[in-house]
Backbone bond lengths (Angstrom), bond angles and torsions (degrees), N, CA, C in turn:
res aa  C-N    CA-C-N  psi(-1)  N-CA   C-N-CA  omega(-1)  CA-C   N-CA-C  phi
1 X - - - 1.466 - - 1.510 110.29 -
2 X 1.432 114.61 -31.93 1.704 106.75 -175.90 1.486 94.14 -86.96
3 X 1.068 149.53 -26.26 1.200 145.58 -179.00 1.778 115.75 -48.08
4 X 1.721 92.67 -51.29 1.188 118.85 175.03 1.382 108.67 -56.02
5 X 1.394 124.20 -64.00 1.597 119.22 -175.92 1.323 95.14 -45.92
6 X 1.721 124.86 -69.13 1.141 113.31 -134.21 1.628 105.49 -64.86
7 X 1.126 111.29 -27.66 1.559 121.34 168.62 1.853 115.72 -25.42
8 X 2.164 80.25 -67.12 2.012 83.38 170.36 1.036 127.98 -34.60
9 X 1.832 101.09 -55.87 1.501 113.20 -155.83 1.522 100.47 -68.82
10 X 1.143 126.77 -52.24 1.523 114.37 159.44 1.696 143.86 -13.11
11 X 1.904 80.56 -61.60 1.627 79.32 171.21 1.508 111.02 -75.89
12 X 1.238 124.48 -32.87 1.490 124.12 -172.04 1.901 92.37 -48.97
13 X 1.104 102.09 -64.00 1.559 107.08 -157.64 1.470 103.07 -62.27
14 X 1.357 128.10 -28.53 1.801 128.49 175.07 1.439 106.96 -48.42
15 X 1.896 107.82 -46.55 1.142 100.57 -159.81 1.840 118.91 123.79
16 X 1.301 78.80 -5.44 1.726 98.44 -174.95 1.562 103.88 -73.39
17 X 0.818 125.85 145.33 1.694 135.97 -166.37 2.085 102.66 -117.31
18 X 1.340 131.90 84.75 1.188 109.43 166.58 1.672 124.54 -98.25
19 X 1.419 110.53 167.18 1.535 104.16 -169.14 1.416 107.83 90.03
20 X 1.313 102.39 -179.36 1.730 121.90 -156.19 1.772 82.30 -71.15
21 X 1.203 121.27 140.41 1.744 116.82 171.97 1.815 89.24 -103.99
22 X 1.160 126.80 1.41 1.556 112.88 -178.23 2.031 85.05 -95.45
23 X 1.012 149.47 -26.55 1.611 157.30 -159.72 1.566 92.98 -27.78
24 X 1.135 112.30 -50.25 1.419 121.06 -174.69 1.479 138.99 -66.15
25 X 1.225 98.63 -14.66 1.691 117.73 -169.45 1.691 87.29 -101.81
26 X 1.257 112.82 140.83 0.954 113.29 169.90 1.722 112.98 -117.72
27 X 1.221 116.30 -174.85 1.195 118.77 -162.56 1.535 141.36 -71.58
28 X 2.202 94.49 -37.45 1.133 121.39 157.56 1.439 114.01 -68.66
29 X 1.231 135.75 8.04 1.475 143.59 -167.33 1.563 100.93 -103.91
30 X 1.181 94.46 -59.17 1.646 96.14 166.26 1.557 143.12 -107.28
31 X 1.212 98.03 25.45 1.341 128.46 130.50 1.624 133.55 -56.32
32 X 1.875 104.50 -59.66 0.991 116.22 -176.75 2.077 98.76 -63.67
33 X 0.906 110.72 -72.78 1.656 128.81 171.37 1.877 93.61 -6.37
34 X 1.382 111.48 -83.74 1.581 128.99 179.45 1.738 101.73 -37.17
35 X 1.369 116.64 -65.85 1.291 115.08 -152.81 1.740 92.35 -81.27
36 X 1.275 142.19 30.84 1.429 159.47 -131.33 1.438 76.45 -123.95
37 X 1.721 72.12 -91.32 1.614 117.03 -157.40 1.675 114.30 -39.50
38 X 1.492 110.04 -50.79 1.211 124.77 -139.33 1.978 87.24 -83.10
39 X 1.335 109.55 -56.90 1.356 113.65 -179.09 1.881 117.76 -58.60
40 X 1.812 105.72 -34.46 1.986 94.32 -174.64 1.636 83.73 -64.46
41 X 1.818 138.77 -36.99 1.004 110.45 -138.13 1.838 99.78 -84.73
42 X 1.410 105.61 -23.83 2.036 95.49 -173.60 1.911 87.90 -59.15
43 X 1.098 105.11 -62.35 1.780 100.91 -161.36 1.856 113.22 -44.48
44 X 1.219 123.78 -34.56 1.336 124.35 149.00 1.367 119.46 -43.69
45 X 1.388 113.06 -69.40 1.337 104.38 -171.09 1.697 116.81 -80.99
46 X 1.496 124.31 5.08 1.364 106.92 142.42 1.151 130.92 -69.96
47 X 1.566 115.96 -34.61 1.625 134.80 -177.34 1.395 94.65 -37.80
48 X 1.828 104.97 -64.64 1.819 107.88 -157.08 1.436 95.51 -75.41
49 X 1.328 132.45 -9.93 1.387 123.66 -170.65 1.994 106.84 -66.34
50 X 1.992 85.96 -64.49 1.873 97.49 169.58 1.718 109.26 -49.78
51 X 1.279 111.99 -35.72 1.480 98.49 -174.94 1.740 125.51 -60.28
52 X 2.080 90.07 -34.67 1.733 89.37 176.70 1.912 105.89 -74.10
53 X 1.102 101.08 -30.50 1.543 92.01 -179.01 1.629 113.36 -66.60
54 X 1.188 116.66 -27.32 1.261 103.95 173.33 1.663 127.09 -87.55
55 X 1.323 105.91 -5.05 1.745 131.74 163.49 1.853 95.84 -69.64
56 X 1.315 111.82 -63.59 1.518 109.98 -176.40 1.534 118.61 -59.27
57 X 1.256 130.36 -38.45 1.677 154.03 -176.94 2.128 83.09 -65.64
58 X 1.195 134.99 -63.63 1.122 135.25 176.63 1.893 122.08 -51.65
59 X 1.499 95.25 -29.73 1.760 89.65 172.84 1.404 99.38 -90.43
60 X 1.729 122.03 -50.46 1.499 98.20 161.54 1.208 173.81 19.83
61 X 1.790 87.70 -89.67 1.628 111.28 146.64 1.721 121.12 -38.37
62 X 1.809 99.27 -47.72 1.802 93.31 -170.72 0.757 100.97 -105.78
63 X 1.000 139.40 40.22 1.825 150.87 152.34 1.376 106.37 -82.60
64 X 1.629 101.30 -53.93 1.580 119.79 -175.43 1.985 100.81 -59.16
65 X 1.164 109.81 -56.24 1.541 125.31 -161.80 1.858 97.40 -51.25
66 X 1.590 104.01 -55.38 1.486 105.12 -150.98 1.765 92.48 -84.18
67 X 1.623 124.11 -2.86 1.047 108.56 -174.58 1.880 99.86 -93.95
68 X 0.868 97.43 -34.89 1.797 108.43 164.75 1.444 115.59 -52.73
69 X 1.507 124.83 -20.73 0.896 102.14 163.15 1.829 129.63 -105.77
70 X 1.230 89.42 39.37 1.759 92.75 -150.38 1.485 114.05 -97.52
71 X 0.788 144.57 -149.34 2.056 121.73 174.13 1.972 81.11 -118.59
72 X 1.374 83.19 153.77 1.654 100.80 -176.50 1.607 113.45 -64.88
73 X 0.708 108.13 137.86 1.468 130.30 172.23 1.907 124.19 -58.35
74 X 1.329 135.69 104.45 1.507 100.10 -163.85 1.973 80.03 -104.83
75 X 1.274 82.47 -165.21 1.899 110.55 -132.84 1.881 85.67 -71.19
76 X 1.300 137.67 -52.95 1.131 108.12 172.00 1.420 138.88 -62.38
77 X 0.970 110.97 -2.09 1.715 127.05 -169.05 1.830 92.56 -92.91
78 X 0.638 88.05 -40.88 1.957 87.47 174.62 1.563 123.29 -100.53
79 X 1.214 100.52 6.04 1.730 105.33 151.93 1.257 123.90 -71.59
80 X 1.889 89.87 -49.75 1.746 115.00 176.05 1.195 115.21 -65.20
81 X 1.499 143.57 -16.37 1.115 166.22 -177.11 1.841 91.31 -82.90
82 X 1.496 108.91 -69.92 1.479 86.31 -176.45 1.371 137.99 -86.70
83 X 0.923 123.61 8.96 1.342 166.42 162.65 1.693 105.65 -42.76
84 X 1.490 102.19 -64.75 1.095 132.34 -171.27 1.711 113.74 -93.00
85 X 0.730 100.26 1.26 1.979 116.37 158.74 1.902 106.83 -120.22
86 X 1.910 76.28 135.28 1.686 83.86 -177.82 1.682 110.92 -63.49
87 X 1.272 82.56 168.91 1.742 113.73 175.31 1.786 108.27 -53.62
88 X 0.533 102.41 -39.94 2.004 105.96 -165.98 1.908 91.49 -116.08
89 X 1.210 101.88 62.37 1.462 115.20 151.28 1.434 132.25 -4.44
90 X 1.498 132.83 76.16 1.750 135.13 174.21 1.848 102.03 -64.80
91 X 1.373 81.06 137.71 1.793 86.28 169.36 1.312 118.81 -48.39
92 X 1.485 120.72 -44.04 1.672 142.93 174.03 1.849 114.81 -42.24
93 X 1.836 84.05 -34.82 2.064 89.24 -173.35 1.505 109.69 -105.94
94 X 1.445 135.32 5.16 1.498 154.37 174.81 1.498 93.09 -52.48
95 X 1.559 106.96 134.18 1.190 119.10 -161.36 1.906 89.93 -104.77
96 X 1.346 125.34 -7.84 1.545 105.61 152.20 1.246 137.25 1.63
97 X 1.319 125.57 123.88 2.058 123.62 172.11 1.925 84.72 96.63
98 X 1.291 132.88 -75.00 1.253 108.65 -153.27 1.486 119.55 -41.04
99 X 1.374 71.32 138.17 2.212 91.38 168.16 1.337 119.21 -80.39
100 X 1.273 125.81 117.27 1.363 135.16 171.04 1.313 130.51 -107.57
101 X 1.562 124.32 128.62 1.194 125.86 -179.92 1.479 113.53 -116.78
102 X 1.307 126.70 134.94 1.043 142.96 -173.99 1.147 136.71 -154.90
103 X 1.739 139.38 137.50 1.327 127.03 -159.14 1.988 80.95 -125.63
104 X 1.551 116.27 114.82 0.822 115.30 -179.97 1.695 115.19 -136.05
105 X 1.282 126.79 178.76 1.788 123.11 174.10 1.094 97.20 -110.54
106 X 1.802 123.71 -175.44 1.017 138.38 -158.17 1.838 91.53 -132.74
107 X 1.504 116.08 108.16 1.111 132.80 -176.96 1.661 110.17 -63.77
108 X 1.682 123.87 144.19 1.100 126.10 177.05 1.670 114.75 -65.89
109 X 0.519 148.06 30.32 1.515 152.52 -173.40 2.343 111.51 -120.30
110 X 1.715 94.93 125.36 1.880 83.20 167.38 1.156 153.96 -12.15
111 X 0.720 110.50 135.89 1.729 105.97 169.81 1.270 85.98 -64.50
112 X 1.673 102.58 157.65 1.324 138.48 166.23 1.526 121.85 -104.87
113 X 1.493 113.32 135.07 2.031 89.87 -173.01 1.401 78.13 -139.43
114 X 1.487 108.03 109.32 1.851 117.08 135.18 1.092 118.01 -24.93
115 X 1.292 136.59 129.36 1.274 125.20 168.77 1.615 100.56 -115.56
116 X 1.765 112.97 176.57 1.094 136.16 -171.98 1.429 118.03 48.03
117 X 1.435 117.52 45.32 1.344 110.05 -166.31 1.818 94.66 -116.16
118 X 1.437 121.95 153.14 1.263 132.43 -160.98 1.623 116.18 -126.88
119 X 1.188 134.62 114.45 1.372 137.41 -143.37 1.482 89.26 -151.51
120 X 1.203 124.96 109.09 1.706 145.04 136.65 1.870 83.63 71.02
121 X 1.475 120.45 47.38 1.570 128.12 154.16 1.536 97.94 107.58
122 X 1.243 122.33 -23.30 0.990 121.25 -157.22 1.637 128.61 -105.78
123 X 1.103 120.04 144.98 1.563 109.53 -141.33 1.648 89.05 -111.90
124 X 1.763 105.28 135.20 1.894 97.04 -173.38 1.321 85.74 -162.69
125 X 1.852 118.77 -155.46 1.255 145.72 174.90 1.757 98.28 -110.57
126 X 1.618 104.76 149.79 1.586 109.22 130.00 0.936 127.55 -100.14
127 X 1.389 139.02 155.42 1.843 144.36 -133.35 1.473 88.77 -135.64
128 X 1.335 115.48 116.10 0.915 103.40 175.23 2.360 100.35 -132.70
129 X 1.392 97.36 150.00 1.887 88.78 -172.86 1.658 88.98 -128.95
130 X 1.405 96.83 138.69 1.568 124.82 163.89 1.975 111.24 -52.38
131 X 1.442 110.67 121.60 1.791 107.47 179.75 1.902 79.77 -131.18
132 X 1.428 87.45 164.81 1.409 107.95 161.44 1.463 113.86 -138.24
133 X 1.349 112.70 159.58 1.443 128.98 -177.13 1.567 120.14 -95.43
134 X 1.612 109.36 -64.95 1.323 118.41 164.26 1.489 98.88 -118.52
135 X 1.692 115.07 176.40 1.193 121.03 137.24 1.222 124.83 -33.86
136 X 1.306 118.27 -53.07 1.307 114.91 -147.62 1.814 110.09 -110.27
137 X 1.161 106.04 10.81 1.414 121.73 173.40 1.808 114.67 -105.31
138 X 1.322 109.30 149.09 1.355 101.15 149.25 1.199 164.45 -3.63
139 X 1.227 143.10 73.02 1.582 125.88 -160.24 1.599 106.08 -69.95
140 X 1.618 104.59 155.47 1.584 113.92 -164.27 1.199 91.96 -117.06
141 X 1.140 108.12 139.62 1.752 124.55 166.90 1.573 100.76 -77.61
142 X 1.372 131.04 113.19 1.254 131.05 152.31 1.591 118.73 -97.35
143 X 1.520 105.07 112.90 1.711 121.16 158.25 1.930 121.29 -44.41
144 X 1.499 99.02 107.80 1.941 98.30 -171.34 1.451 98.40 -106.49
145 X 1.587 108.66 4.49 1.966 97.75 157.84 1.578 94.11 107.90
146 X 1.390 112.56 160.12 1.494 146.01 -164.41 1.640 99.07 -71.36
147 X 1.375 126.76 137.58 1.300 134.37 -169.40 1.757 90.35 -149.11
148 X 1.321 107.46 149.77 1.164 101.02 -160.00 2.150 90.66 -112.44
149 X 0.819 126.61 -168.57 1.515 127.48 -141.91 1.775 95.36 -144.49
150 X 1.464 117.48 127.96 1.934 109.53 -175.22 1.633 88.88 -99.89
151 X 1.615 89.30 179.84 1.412 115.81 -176.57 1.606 108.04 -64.47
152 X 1.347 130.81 -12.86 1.574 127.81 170.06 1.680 91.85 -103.22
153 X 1.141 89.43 148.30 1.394 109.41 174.16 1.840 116.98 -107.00
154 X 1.249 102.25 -23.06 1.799 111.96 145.02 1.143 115.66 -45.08
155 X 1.405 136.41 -50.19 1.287 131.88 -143.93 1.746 88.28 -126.14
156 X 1.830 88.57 117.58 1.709 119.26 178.77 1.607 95.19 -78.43
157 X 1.753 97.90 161.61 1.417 91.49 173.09 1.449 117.49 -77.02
158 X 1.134 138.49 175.75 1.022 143.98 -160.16 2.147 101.61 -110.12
159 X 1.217 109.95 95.07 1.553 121.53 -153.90 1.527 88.33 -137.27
160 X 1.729 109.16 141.34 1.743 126.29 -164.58 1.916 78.35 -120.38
161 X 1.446 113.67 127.47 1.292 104.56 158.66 1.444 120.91 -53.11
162 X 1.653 136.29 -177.76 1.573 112.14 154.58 1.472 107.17 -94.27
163 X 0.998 73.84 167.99 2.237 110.73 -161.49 2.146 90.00 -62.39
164 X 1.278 101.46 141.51 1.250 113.33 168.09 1.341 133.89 -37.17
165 X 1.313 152.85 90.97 1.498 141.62 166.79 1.458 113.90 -175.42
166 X 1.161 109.13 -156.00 1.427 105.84 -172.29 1.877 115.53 -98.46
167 X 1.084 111.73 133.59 1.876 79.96 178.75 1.718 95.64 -145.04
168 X 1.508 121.26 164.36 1.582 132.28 163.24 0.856 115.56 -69.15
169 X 1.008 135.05 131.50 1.770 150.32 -164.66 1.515 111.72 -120.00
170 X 1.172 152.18 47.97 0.701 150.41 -179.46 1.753 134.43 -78.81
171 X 1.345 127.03 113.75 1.531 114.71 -162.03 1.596 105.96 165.78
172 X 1.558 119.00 168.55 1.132 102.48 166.42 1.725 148.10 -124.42
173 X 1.110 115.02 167.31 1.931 116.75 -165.68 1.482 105.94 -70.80
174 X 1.222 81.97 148.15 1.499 97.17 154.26 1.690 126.82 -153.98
175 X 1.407 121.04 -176.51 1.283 127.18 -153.87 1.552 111.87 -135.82
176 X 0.889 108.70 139.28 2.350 106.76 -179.51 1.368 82.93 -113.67
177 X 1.792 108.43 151.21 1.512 103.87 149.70 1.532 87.12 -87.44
178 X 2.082 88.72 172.55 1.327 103.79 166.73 1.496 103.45 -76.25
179 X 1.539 101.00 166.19 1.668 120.45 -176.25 1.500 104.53 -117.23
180 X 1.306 94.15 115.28 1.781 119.01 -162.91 1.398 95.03 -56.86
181 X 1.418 137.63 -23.08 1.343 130.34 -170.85 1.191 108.74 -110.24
182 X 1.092 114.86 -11.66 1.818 114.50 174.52 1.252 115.44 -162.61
183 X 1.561 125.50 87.04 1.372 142.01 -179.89 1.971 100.20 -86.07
184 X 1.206 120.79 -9.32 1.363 109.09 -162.54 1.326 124.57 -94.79
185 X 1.702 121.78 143.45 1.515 107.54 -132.93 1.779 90.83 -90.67
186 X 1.265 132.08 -11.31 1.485 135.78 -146.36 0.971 116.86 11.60
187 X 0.967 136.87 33.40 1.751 125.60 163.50 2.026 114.67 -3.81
188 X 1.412 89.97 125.36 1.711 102.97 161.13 1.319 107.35 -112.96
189 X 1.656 135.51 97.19 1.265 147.06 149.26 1.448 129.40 -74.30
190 X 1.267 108.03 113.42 1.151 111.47 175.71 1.821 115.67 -123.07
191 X 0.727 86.40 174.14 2.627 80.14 177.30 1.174 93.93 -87.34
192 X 1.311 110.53 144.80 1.610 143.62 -174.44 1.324 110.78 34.45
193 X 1.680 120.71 43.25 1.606 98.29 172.15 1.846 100.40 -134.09
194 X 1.152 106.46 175.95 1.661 84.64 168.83 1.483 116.36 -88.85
195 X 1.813 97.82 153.08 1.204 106.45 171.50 1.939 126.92 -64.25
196 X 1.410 110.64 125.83 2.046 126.62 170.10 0.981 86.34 -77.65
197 X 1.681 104.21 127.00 1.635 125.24 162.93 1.356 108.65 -111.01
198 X 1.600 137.58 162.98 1.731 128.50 164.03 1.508 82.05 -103.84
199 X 1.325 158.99 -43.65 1.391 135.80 -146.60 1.301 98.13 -147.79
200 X 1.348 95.09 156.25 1.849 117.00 169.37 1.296 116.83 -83.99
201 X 1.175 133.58 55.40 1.795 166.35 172.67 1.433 122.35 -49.37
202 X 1.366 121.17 26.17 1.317 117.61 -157.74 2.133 124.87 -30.95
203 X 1.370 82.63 -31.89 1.402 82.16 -161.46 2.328 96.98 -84.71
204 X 1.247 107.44 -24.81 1.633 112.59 156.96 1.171 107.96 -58.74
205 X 1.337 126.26 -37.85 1.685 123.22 -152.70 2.043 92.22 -84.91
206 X 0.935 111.68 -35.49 1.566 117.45 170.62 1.318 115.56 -58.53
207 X 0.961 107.58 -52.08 1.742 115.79 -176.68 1.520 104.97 -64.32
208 X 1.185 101.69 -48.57 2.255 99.43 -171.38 1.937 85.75 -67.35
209 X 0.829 122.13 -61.39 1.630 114.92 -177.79 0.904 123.81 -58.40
210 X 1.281 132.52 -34.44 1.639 120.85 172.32 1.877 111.84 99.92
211 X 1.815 92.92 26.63 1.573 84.44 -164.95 1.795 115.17 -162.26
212 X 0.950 136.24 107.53 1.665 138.76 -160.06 1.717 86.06 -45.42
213 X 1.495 100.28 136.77 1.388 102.26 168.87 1.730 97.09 -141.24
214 X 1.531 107.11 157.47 1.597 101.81 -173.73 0.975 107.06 -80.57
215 X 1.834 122.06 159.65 1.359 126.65 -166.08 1.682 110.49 -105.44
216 X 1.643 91.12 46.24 1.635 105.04 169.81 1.719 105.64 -151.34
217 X 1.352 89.88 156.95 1.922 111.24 -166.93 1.618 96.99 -85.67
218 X 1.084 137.42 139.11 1.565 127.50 149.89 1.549 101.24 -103.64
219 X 1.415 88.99 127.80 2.030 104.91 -178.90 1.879 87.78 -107.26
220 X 1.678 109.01 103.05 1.846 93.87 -177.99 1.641 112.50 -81.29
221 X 0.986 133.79 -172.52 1.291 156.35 -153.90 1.971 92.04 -89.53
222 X 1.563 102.85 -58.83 1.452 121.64 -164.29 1.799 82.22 -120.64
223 X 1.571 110.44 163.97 1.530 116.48 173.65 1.956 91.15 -139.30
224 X 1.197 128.75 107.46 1.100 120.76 -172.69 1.520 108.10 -68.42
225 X 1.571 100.76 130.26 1.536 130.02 -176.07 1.579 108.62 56.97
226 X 1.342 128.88 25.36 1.042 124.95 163.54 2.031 112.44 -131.79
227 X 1.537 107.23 120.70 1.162 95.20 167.27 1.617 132.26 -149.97
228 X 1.465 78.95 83.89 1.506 128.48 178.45 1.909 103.84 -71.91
229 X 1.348 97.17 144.42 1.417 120.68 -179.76 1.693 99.67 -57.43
230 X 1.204 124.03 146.41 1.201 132.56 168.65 1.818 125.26 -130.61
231 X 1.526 117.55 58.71 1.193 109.48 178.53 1.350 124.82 -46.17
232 X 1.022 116.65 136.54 1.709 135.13 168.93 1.554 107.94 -125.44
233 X 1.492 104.87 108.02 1.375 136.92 161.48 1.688 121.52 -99.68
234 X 1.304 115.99 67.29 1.743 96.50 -158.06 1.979 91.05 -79.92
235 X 1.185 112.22 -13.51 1.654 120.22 -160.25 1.487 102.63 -116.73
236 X 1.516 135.63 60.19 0.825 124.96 -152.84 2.076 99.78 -77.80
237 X 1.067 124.85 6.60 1.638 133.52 166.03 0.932 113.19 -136.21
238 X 1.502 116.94 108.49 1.321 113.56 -164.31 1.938 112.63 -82.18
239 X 1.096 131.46 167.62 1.447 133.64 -153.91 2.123 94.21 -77.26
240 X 1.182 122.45 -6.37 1.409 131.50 -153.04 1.813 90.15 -105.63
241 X 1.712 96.25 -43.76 1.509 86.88 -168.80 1.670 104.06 -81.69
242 X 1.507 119.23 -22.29 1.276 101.64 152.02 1.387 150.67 -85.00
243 X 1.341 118.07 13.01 1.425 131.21 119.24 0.940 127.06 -26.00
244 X 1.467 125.88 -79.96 1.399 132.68 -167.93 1.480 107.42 -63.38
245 X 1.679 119.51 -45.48 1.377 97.48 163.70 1.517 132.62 -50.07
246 X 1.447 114.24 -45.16 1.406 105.67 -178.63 1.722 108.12 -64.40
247 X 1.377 136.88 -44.04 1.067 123.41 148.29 1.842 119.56 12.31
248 X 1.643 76.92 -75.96 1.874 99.79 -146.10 1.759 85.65 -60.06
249 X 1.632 113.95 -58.71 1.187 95.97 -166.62 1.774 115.52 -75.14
250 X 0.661 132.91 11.35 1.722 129.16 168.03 1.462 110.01 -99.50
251 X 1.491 128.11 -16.10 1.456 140.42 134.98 1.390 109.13 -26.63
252 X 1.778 97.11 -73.98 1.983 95.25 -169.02 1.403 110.49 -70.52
253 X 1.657 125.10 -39.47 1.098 115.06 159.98 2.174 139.02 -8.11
254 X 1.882 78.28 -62.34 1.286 104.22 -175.13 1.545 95.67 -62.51
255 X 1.098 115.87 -95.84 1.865 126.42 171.82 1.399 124.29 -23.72
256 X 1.354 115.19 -22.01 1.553 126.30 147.27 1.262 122.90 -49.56
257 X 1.575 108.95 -78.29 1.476 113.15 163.41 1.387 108.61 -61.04
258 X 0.690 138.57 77.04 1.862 124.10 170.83 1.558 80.78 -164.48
259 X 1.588 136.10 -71.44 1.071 127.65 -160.03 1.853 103.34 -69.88
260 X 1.293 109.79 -43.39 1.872 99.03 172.71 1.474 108.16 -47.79
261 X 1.311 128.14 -47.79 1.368 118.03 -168.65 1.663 110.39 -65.90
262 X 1.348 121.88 -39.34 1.040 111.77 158.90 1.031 144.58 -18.07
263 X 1.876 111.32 -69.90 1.220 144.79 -171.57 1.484 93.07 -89.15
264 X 1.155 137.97 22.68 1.444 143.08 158.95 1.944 102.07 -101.25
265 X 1.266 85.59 -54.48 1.693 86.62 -176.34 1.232 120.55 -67.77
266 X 1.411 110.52 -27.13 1.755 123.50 -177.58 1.625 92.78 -60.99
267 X 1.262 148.87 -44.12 1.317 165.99 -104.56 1.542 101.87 -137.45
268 X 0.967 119.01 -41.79 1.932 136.63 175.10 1.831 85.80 -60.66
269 X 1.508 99.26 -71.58 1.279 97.29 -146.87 1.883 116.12 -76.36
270 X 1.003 102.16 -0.97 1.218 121.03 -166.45 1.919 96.34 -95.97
271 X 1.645 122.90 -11.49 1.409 110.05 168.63 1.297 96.69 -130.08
């Protein structure tokens, strides 16, 4: 038996370590460590996430600028244009900013009213009326501007399609993605009033009509006999406000780690 101690005391004093060498760490220790790690790193990688979106929101912009300045586009050249962009639409391939020119009529079919849409506080529809170009082409959704919405929700605004003939259309398109949580067009039909839509659905908006329509808006320059407000949001976050988000979260990041290390040291010194 003394052989044995002195044996221990040996290894103790060599330097030899026996038994579990983790015995000491306890559980809430590495806990704290895990629940560390795992949380500075999501708040980082949203930071750099808002930061690339606000790098992309910045090429955007001069995408938008140099396409604004470009000579207008007429109506087959932007078929071929969409044609040539896939089916399931990237924000990156949105045919937004082009200028379009067109001499088109005003198709027999409703007005259309966007609903829930919000313009300078105020809560309404955009009006939008069915034109065509040829027979044998596409019908275009043309935008006739912001209408504001009354205290019954029964009662549509009171909107005259335009009058029959031919007219220049001149102005420019744009594009929605779909909304992963609600692509569906619900139509409210009633006789002689215009049709309530929830989404800008091109390929729904064909089907309730009975007719290929292009999967872009023309917002024109002039809207004949209508002159209704026309917001244009093509950037609805601008590249500045995602800045400040990444900011905010590499802020909590920081103050995250800062208060764990704390409550690490409070914990050191306290055994």
């Amino acid at each position: 038996m003394n052989t044995s101690n002195e044996t221990k005391t040996n290894l103790t004093i060599n330097g030899v370590v026996t038994g579990n060498p983790f015995g000491g760490v306890s559980v809430s220790r590495v806990l704290l460590v895990l629940i560390t790690l795992v949380v500075f790193t999501i708040l980082v990688k949203l930071g750099l996430w808002q930061l690339s979106r606000a790098e992309f929101k910045q090429q955007w912009q001069q995408t938008l600028a140099l396409r604004e300045q470009q000579a207008a586009l007429n109506y087959p050249q932007l078929l071929s244009l969409l044609k040539a962009e896939p089916s399931a639409i990237e924000e990156a391939a949105l045919l937004t900013g082009y200028r379009l020119s067109i001499q088109a009529t005003p198709v027999k079919q409703p007005l259309l009213l966007l609903d829930n849409q919000v313009y300078q506080g105020q809560v309404g529809y955009l009006a939008y009326q069915v034109f065509e170009v040829t027979a044998q082409q596409p019908w275009i959704l043309v935008e006739l501007g912001f209408v504001g919405a009354g205290n019954d929700r029964r009662e549509l605004p009171a909107l005259a399609p335009i009058q029959a003939g031919q007219y220049g259309l001149t102005g420019r398109v744009y594009q929605k993605q779909t909304n992963p949580l609600s692509d569906e067009l619900h139509p409210e039909i009633h006789p002689d009033k215009p049709i309530r839509f929830q989404n800008l659905s091109m390929p729904a908006l064909a089907e309730l009509l009975h007719h290929d329509i292009a999967a872009v808006v023309l917002q024109p320059d002039n809207v004949p006999q209508y002159s209704l407000p026309q917001p244009w949001v093509p950037i609805p976050l601008s590249a500045q406000k995602h800045q400040g988000y990444a900011l905010q979260w590499f802020t909590m990041a920081a103050v995250f780690l800062g208060l764990m290390l704390w409550i690490a040291l409070r914990q050191c010194r306290r055994q």
